[in-house]
C-alpha positions in Angstrom: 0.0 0.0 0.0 2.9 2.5 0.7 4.5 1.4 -2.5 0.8 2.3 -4.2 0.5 5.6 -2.5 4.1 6.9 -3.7 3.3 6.2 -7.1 -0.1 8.3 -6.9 2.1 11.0 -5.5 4.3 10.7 -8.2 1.9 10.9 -11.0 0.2 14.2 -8.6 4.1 15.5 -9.2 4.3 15.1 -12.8 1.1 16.6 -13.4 1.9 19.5 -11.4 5.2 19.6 -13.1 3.4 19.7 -16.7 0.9 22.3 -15.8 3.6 24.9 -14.2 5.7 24.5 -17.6 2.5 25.0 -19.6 1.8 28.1 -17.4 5.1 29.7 -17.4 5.5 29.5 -21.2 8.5 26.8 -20.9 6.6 24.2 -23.1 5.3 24.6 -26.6 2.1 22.6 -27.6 3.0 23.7 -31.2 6.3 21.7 -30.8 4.4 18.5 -29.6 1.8 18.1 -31.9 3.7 19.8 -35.4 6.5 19.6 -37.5 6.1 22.8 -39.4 8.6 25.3 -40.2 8.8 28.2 -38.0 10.5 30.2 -40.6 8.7 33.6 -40.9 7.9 36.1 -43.7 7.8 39.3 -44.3 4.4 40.8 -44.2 3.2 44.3 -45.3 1.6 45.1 -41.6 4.3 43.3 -39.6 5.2 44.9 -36.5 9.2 46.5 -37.1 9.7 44.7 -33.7 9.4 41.9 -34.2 10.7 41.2 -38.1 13.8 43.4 -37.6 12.2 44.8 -41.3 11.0 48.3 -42.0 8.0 49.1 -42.9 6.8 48.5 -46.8 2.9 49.4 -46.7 2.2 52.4 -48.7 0.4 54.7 -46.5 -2.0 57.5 -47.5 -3.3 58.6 -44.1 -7.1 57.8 -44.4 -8.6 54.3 -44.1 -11.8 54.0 -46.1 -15.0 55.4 -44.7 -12.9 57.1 -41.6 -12.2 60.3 -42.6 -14.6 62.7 -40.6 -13.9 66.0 -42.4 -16.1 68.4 -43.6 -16.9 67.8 -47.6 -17.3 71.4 -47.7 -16.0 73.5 -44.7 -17.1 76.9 -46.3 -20.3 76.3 -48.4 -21.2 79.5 -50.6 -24.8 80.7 -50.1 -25.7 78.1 -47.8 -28.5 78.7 -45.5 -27.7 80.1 -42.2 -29.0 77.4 -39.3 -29.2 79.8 -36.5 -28.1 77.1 -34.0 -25.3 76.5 -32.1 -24.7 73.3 -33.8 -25.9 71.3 -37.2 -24.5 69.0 -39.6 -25.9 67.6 -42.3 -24.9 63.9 -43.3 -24.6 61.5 -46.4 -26.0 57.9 -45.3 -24.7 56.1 -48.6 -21.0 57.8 -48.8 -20.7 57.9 -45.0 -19.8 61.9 -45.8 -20.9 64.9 -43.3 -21.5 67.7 -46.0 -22.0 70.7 -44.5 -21.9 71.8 -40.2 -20.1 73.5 -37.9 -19.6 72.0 -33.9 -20.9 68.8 -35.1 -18.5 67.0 -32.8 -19.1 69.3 -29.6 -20.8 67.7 -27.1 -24.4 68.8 -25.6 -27.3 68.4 -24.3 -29.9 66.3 -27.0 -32.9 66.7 -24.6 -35.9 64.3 -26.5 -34.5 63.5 -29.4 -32.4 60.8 -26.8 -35.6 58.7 -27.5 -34.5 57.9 -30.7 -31.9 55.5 -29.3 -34.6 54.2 -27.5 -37.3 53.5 -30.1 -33.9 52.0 -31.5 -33.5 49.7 -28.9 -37.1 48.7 -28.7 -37.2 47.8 -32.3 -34.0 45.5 -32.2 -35.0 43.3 -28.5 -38.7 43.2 -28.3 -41.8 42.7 -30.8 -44.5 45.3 -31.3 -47.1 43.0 -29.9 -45.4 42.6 -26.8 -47.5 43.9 -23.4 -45.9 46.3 -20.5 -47.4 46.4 -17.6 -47.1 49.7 -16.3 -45.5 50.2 -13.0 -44.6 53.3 -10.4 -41.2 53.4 -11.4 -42.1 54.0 -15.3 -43.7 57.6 -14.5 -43.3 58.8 -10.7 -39.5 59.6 -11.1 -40.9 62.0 -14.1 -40.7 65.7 -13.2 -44.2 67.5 -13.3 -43.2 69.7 -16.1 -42.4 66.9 -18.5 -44.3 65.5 -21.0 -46.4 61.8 -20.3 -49.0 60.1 -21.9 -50.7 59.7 -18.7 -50.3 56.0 -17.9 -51.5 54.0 -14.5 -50.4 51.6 -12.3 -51.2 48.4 -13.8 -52.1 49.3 -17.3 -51.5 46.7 -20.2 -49.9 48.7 -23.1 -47.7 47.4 -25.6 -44.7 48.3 -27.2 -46.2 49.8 -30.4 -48.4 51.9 -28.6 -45.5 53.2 -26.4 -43.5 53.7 -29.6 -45.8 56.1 -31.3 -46.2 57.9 -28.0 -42.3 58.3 -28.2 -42.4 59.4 -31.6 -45.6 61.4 -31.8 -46.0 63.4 -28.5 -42.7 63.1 -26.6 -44.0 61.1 -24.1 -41.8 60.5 -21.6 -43.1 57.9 -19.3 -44.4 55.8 -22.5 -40.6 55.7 -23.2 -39.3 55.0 -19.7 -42.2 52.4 -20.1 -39.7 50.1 -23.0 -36.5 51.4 -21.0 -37.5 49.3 -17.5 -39.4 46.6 -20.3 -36.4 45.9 -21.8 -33.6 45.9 -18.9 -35.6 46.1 -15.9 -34.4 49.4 -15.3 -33.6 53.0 -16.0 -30.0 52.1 -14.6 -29.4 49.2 -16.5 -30.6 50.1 -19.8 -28.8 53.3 -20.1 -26.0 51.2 -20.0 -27.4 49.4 -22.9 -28.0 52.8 -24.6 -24.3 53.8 -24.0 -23.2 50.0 -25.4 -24.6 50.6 -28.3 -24.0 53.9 -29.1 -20.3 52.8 -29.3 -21.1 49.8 -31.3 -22.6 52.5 -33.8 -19.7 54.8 -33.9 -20.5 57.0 -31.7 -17.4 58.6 -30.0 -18.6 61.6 -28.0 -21.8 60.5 -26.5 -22.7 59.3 -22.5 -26.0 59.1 -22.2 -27.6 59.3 -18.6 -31.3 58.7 -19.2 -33.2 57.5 -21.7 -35.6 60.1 -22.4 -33.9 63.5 -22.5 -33.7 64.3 -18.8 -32.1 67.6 -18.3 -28.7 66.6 -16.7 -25.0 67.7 -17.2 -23.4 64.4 -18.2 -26.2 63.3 -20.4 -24.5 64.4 -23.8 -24.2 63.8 -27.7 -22.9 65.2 -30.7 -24.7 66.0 -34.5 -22.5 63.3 -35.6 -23.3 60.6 -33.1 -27.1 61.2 -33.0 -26.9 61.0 -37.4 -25.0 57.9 -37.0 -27.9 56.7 -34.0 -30.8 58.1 -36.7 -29.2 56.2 -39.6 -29.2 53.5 -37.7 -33.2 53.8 -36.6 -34.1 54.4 -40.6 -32.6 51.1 -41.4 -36.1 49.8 -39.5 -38.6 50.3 -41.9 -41.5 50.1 -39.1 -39.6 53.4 -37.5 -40.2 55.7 -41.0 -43.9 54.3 -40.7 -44.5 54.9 -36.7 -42.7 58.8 -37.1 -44.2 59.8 -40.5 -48.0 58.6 -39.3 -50.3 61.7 -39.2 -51.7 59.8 -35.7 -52.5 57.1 -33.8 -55.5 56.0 -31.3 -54.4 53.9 -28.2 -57.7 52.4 -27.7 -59.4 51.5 -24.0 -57.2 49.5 -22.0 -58.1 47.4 -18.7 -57.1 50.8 -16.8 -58.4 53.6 -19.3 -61.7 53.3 -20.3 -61.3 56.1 -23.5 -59.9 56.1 -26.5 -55.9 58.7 -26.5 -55.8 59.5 -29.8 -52.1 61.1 -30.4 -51.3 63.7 -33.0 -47.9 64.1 -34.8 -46.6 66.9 -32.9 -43.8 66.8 -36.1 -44.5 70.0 -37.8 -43.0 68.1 -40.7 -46.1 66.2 -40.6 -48.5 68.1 -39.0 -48.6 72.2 -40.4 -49.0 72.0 -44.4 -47.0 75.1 -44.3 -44.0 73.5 -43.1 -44.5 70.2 -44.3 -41.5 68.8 -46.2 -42.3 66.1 -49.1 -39.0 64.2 -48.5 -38.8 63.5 -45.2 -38.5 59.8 -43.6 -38.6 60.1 -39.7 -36.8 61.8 -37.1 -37.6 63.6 -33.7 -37.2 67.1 -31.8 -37.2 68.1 -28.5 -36.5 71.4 -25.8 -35.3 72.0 -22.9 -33.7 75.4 -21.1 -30.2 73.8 -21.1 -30.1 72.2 -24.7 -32.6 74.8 -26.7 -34.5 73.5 -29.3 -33.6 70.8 -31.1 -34.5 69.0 -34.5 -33.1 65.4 -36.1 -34.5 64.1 -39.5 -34.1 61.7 -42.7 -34.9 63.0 -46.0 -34.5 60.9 -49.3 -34.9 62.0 -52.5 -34.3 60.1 -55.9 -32.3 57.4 -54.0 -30.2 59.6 -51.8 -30.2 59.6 -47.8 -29.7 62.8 -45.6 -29.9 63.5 -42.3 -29.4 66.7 -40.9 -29.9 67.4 -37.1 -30.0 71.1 -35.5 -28.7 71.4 -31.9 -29.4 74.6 -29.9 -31.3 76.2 -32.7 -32.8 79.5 -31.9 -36.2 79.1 -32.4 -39.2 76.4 -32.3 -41.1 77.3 -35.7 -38.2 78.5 -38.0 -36.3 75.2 -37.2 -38.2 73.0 -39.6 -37.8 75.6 -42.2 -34.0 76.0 -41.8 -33.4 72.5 -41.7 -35.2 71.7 -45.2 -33.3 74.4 -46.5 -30.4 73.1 -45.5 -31.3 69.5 -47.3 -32.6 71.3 -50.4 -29.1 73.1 -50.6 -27.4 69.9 -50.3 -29.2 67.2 -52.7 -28.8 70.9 -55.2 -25.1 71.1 -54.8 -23.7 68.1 -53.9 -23.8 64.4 -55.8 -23.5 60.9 -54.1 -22.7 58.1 -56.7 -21.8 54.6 -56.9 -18.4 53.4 -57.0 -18.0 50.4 -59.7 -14.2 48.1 -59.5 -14.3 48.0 -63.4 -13.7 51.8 -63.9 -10.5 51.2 -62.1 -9.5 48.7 -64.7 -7.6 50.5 -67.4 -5.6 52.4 -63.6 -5.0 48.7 -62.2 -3.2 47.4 -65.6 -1.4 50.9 -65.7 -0.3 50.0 -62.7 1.1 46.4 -62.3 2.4 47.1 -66.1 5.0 49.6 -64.4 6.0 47.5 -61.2 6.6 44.4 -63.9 8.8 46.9 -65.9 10.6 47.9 -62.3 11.3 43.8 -61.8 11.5 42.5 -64.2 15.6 41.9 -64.0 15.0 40.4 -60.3 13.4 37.5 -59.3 10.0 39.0 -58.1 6.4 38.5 -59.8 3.3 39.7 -59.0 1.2 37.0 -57.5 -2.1 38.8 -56.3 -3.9 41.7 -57.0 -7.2 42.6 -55.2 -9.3 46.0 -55.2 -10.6 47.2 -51.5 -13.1 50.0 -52.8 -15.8 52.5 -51.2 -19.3 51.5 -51.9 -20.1 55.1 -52.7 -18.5 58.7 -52.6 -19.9 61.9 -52.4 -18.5 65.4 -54.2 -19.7 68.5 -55.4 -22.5 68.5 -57.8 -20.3 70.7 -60.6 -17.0 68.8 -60.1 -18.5 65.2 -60.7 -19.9 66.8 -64.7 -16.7 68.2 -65.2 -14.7 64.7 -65.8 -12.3 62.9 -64.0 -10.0 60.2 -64.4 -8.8 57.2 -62.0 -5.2 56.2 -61.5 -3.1 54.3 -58.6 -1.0 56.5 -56.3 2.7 54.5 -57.0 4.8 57.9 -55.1 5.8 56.0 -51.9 6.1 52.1 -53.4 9.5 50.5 -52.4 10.3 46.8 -53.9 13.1 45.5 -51.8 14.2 43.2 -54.5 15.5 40.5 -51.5 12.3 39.8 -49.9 10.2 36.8 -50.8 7.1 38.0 -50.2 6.0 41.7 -50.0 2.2 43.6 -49.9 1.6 46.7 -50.4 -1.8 48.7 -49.9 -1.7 51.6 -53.0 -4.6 54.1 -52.6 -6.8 54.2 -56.0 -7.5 58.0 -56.4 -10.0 59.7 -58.6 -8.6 62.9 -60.7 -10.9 65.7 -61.7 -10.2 68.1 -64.0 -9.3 70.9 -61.6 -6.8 68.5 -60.1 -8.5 67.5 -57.0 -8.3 64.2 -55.8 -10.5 61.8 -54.0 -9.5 58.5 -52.1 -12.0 55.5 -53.6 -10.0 52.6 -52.5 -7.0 50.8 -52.5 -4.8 48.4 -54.8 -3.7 45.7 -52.4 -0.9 43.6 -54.3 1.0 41.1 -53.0 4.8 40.3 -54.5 7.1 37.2 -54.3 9.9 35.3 -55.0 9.4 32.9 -58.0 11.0 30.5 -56.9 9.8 30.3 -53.4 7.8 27.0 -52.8 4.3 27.4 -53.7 3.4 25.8 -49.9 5.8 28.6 -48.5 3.6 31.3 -49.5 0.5 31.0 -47.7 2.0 30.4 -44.9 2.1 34.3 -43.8 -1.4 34.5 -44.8 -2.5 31.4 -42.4 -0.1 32.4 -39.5 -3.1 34.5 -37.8 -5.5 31.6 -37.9 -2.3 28.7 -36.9 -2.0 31.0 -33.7 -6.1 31.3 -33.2 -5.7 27.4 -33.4 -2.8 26.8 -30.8 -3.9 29.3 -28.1 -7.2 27.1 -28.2 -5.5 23.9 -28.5 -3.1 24.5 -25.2 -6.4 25.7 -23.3 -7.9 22.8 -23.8 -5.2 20.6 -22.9 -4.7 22.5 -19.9 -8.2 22.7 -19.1 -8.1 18.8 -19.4 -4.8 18.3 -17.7 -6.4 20.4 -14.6 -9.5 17.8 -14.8 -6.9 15.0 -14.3 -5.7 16.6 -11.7 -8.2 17.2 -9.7 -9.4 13.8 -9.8 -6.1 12.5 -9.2 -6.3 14.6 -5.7 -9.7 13.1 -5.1 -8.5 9.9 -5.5 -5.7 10.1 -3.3 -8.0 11.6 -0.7 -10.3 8.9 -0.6 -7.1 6.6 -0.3 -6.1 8.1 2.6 -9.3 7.9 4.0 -9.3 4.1 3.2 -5.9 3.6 4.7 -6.8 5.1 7.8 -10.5 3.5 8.0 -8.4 0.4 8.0 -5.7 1.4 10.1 -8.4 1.6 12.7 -10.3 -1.6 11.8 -7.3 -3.3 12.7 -6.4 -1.7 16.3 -9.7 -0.5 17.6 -9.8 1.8 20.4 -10.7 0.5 24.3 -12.7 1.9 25.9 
């Protein structure tokens, strides 16, 4: 039995022995279970660390759809927007237009419920029912607009959505906040979440209605980016552009609330605006008033918010002027890969000329390209050609393998350019073993494969372990069970 015992404890040893090596990074799974050659390559975003190479990627400073730039900084003749902050924005090019402050941060009072109607729309179903509770009006300050719902009133979320939408009503939209998550608390967290998964950099919001409050903040180009976002929803254009809505008799409220658009857009003929999708305004002392909407027109996709604006009325009418200026005097169009063609054989025809006395051919070329691109109206008739950027290209003629990212730039006829996309190309060694070369391009997904490969064995090893330890327990136990079979005590 000793002998048995000290052979457990052994095995216990080894085990622990194993597991500390895997732990401290002294033994390599990859060297257990392949034979493959840890010879590396040179790759276009290597880090300079760690290949002792310098850099080869051409760089032209802008990654597609990133650059957050004005189109036009100093439109001509463009309405004025009498608010501290606007910006009007191109859904289809990803392109702010026209604005000025768009990325200062302030206060969005109710057109936050836009992010909530969001959120509504993307976890529950229309049909759903709320149950209306203390908590989803009391906290509510007096002067604040509410639908008027009771404790224990069955709504449902379509009826609290139009509320939203149509009258501002506040406790109809802390009715799908505390639906949702429960809680005020916990779904502005959900609200801030998303927001970030949208691209939203300068917002934190702190309620989910429009609550006056200091930190509760956003920026024209977050709450554009939040709209877009809600006008990908169909049922959104429908609930915001309806002319009303009647919340008929519930178990609670014996009459009939019918709600009116409060959306002069929709509501006053005099300030209606034919192209208009959906959208949302809102006041308060602290943020003034302000306005967020979608217009479309023959295909296009604006949305142009107001923050601060002066006054309630004039508003609307500044901010369709502001859309008419800009589906006038700027275009948006389609970019197509085969008008870079004729550019792309321009192109590898003068790096096969630079080569062709080395030992280097071209083994892949591949177009990364912007869906679309938006310019000025009277530079996109005046002609333009499309060429590849080759000014900062360096072949090191004694690499095997070599990529390089060449921006694809469009040339109008006053000489301004525009980034559409990049040439990615990709050059090697001819006589490098065809195996050898996708080995730089499957590195990535060999290293996704090991890390899970040594957690599973350790995750398995620590199993062993443990029931190795649970073994030798109940030995011990036994031993000593029979220890005391053998000499019992007298009493």
């Amino acid at each position: 039995m000793k002998r048995y015992s000290i052979r457990r404890i052994g095995a216990i040893l080894c085990a622990c022995a194993l597991l500390a090596g895997l732990l401290s990074g002294g033994f390599s799974f990859s060297r257990l279970f392949s034979r493959s050659s840890s010879r590396a390559f040179l790759r276009a975003d290597s880090d300079d660390s760690e290949t002792g190479s310098s850099e080869t990627v051409t760089k032209s400073g802008n990654h597609l759809n990133s650059n957050k730039d004005l189109l036009d900084p100093d439109p001509e003749n463009a309405p004025v927007p009498h608010a501290h902050a606007y910006l009007i924005y191109d859904t289809l090019s990803d392109t702010m237009l026209i604005g000025n402050e768009y990325s200062s941060p302030r206060q969005p009072a109710a057109i936050t419920q836009i992010m909530t109607v969001l959120l509504a729309l993307e976890e529950l179903q229309p049909s759903d029912t709320i149950t209306i509770t203390k908590d989803m009006y009391e906290p509510i300050p007096d002067e604040y607009v509410r639908i008027g719902f009771t404790e224990g009133e069955t709504v449902t979320v379509e009826q609290c959505i139009y509320a939203s939408l149509l009258k501002s009503a506040n406790d109809a939209c802390l009715a799908l906040a505390i639906r949702i998550s429960g809680s005020e608390k916990e779904f502005v967290k959900k609200m801030n979440v998303r927001a970030q998964e949208l691209g939203c950099t300068n917002t934190h919001f702190t309620n989910c209605y429009g609550l006056t409050d200091a930190d509760h903040r956003t920026t024209c180009h977050d709450m554009c980016l939040i709209l877009k976002q809600a006008l990908l929803h169909p049922e959104f254009q429908s609930y915001a552009t309806s002319a009303s809505f009647t919340i008929d008799p519930t178990n609670k409220f014996n009459d009939k609330r019918v709600l009116n658009n409060a959306n002069r857009y929709i509501s006053t003929p005099s300030t209606s605006y034919e192209y208009y999708i959906g959208g949302k305004t809102g006041y308060s002392d602290m943020a003034g008033y302000t306005i967020i909407a979608g217009a479309e027109k023959e295909g296009r996709r604006l949305i142009g918010i107001l923050m601060g604006a002066d006054n309630a009325e004039t508003r609307y009418e500044i901010l369709a002027s502001l859309f008419d200026y800009c589906f006038t005097n700027y275009t948006t169009t389609m970019v197509y890969p085969s008008e870079f063609e004729g550019a792309v054989n321009q192109c590898t025809d003068k790096i096969n000329a630079a080569i062709k006395d080395t030992n280097l051919v071209i083994s892949e070329t591949r177009i990364e390209h912007l869906e679309y691109y938006s310019t000025f109206f009277e530079l996109a008739n005046s002609g333009y050609s499309n060429e590849v950027d080759l000014s900062s290209l360096a072949i090191d003629p004694k690499e095997q393998i070599q990529s390089f990212r060449l921006p694809i730039v469009r040339r109008f006829a006053n000489n301004e350019t525009y980034t559409l996309g990049y040439l990615v190309i990709t050059i090697v060694d001819k006589d490098m073993p065809v195996q050898e070369t996708g080995k730089a391009e499957q590195k990535e997904k060999t290293s996704l494969q090991s890390m899970l490969l040594t957690t599973l064995v350790i995750l398995l090893l620590c199993t062993v372990l443990i029931l190795i330890l649970v073994f030798f327990v109940k030995l011990l136990k036994k031993r000593r069970a029979d220890k005391n079979h053998r000499n019992p005590t007298i009493l």
